[in-house]
N, C-alpha and C positions, 0 to 999 in steps of 0.2 A: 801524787800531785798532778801527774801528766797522765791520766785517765781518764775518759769519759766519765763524769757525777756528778749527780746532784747535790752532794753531802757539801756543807758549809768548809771551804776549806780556811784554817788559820795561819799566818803566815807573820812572823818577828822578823821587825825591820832594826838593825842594828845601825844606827846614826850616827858617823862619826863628826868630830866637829871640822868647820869649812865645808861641808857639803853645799851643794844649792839646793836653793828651793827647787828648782825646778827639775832636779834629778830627785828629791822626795816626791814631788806630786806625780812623777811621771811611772812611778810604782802604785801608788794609793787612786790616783784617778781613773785610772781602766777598772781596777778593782770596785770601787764606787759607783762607776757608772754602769757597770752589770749588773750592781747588786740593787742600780734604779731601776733599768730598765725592766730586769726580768721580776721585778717585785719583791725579792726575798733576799735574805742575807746568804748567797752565797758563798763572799767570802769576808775573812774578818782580818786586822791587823794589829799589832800591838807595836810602839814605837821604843825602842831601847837605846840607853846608849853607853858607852863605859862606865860613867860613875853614876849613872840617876838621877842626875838634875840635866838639867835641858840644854841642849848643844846650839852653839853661835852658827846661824849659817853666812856664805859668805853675803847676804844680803842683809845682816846685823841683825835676822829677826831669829831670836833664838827657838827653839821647837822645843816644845814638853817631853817630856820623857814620862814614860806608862813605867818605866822601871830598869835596871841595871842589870846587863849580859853577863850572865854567869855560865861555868859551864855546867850543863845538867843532863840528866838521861831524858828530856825531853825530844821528842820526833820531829815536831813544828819544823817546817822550812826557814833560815833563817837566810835574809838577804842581808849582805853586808855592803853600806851605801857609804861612798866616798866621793871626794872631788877633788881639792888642791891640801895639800901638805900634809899627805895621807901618814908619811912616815913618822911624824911627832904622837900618831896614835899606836906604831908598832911599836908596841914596848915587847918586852917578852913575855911580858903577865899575860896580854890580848891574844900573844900570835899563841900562847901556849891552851888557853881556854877557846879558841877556834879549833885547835888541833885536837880538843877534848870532842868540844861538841859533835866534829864530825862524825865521830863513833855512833850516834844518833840520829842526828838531823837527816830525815830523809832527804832534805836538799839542801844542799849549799851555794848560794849566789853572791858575787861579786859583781856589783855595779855600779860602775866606772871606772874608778879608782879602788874600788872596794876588791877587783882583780887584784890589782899587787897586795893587798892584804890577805889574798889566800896567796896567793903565789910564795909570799912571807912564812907561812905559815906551813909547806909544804904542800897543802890541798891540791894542787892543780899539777901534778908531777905525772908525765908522761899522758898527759890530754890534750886537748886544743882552747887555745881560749882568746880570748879576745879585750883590746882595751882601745882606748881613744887614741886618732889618726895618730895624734902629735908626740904620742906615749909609745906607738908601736916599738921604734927599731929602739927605744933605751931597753923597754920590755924584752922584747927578745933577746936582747946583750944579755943583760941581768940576770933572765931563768930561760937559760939552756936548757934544761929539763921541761919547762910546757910549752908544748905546739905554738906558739902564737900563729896568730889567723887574723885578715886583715876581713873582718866579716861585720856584720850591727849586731848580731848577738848570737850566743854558740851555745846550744843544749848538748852536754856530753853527759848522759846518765845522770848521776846525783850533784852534776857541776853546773850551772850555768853562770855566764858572763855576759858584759853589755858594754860597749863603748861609748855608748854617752846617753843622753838625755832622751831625744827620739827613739834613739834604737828601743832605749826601755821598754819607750809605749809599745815598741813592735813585740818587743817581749812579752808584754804584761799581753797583747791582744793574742799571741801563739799562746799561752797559758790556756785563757778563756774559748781559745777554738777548739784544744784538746779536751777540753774542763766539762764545757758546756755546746760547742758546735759552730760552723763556719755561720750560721745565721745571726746570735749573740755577737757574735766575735765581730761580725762587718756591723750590726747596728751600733755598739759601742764606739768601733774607726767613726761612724759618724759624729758623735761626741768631738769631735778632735780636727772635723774640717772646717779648712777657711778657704775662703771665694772673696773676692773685689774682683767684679769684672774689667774693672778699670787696669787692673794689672794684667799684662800679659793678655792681652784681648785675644791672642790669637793661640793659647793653649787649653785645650779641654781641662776641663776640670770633673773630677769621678770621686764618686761613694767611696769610690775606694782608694781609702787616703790612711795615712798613721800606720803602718804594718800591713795596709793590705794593698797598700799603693800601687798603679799601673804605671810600671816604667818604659811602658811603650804606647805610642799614642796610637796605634790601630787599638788596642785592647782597651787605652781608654776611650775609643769611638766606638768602641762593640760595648762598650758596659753604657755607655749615653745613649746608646739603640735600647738595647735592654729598660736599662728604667724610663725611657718613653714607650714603650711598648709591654708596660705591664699587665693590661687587659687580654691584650692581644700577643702571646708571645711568639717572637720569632726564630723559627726553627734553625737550626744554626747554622746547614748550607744558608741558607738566605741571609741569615746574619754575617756570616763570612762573606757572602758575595757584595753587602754593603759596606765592606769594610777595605775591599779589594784584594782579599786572599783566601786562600782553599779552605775547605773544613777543619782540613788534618791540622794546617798551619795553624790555624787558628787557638787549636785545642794546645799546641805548643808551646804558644807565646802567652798566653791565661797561666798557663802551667808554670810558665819563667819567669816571669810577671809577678802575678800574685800568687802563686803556690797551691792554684784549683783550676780545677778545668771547665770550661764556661757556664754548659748546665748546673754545676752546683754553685757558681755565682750567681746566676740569671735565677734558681728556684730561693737562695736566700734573698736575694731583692724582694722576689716575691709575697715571699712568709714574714719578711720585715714590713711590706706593706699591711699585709694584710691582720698580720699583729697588731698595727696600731688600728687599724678600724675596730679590730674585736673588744683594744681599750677604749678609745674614744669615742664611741658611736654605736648608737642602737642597732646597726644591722642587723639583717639575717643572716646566719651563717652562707646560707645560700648565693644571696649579692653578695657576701664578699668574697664567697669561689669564685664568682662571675667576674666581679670585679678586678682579680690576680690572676687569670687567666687558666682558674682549675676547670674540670670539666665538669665535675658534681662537689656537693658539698661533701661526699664521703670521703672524694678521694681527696679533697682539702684537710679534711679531716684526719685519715690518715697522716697525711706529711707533714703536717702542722706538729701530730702529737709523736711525730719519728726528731721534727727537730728541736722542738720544746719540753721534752715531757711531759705532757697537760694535754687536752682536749681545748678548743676555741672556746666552750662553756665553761670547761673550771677556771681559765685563763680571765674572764668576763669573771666570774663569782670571784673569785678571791681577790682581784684587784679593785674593781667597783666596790666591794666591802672597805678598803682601804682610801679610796678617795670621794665616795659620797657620805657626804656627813648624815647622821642619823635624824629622824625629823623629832622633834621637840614635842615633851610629853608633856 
């Protein structure tokens, strides 16, 4: 699941009831919006829930159910999605068919509340794992035996955990970085940014938002250099020197920040750019190396198919077949 592929991956989402909406959609939305943006189903999901008919969320809108979590020798990643009054679903039937599944499921995730149903269940014994702020210290009283970590989400091999709703998307957009690449991965975060300049007039606002967020405002002012200078890029002593710190520094704070180091932020800007020209608009391959600051259209070329697996042409053929309707016979 945590490999570089293009292979469709499927993923059962086990819904407890009281979940939020917004801890479901914050699994299913990054996954959706990769599978807009990059045009193909790369991944799929199936909604489960204890008995098979559709679970109350706490916003009274109940969710369909695809079908009822049994335990089986199926591999499928199963995330296990909880919120408020997680414990009226650990019966021992549940915690004993998680305890089955693991023997299979190449991954196991707990998210939110869905942590103490593994933790329930034994799954999480002697790892680290993570739940919401307000949950930690009962968490750690309760299961002596798992790490708790006061973290937004914690990949330990076949465990992952998430403390709430946000973090998720951080999660779901680390999936899609490992899955597919830091380029996906930051056009998807944009899916998920909000701007009103009215607010906070006096805080930069960056691409890289939702999981890829700058928590430091020099990096959010070297990433606002960046995508204004995306014709012309700037090299990164220079970039660092308008930011008011050294190179090395600079490479630090990206690194601490968002978890890359600038050039591979500043070349996804670029290939995000110039992606959508390749869908939207007739160019030449060539303007639109010119246009993202390549030097020839080969070497765009190259990079484009190192971070998309595609050529700019297959990328133009197979998607224009998809949104130009056919002319009338």
């Amino acid at each position: 699941m945590l490999q570089r592929s293009t292979e469709r991956l499927d993923i059962d989402l086990l819904v407890l009831p009281e979940t939020n909406l917004i801890l479901i959609a914050s699994v299913i939305e990054p996954l959706r919006g990769a599978n807009r943006i990059a045009g193909s189903e790369l991944y799929r999901w199936r909604l489960l829930t204890p008995d098979g008919t559709p679970v109350p969320t706490t916003s009274h809108i109940a969710i369909p159910a695809e079908g009822t979590f049994r335990a089986t020798t199926e591999e499928t990643p199963l995330f296990v999605l909880a919120s408020y009054n997680w414990r009226r679903s650990a019966t021992p039937a549940l915690k004993m068919q998680l305890s089955q599944a693991a023997r299979y499921r190449t991954i196991i995730a707990g998210i939110e509340s869905g942590t103490w149903l593994l933790a329930e269940a034994s799954l999480l014994d002697g790892l680290p794992a993570t739940v919401h702020w307000e949950d930690y210290e009962d968490f750690a009283l309760a299961y002596p035996e798992v790490r708790a970590v006061k973290d937004r989400f914690v990949i330990d091999g076949k465990r992952l955990t998430t403390s709430g709703s946000l973090p998720t998307v951080d999660l779901m957009l680390e999936v899609i970085r490992q899955r597919q690449g830091y380029s996906l991965a930051l056009e998807v975060s944009r899916l998920f940014r909000y701007e009103q300049p009215s607010f906070h007039a006096d805080e930069m606002l960056s691409a890289a938002s939702a999981g890829l967020r700058a928590h430091d405002s020099r990096v959010t002012q070297a990433v606002h250099l960046m995508e204004e200078h995306i014709e012309q890029p700037l090299i990164l002593a220079r970039l660092a020197r308008r930011v008011g710190v050294s190179a090395r520094h600079l490479q630090d704070l990206f690194q601490q920040s968002i978890g890359a180091p600038p050039h591979v932020h500043y070349l996804a800007l670029r290939l995000n750019t110039a992606r959508r020209k390749v869908i939207e608009t007739t160019a030449s391959f060539a303007d639109i190396a010119a246009a993202t600051g390549f030097n020839s259209a080969s070497a765009f070329a190259r990079s484009y198919r190192a971070s998309f697996s595609e050529s700019p042409s297959e990328t133009r053929r197979r998607l224009r077949r998809r949104i130009i309707p056919s002319a009338p016979s």
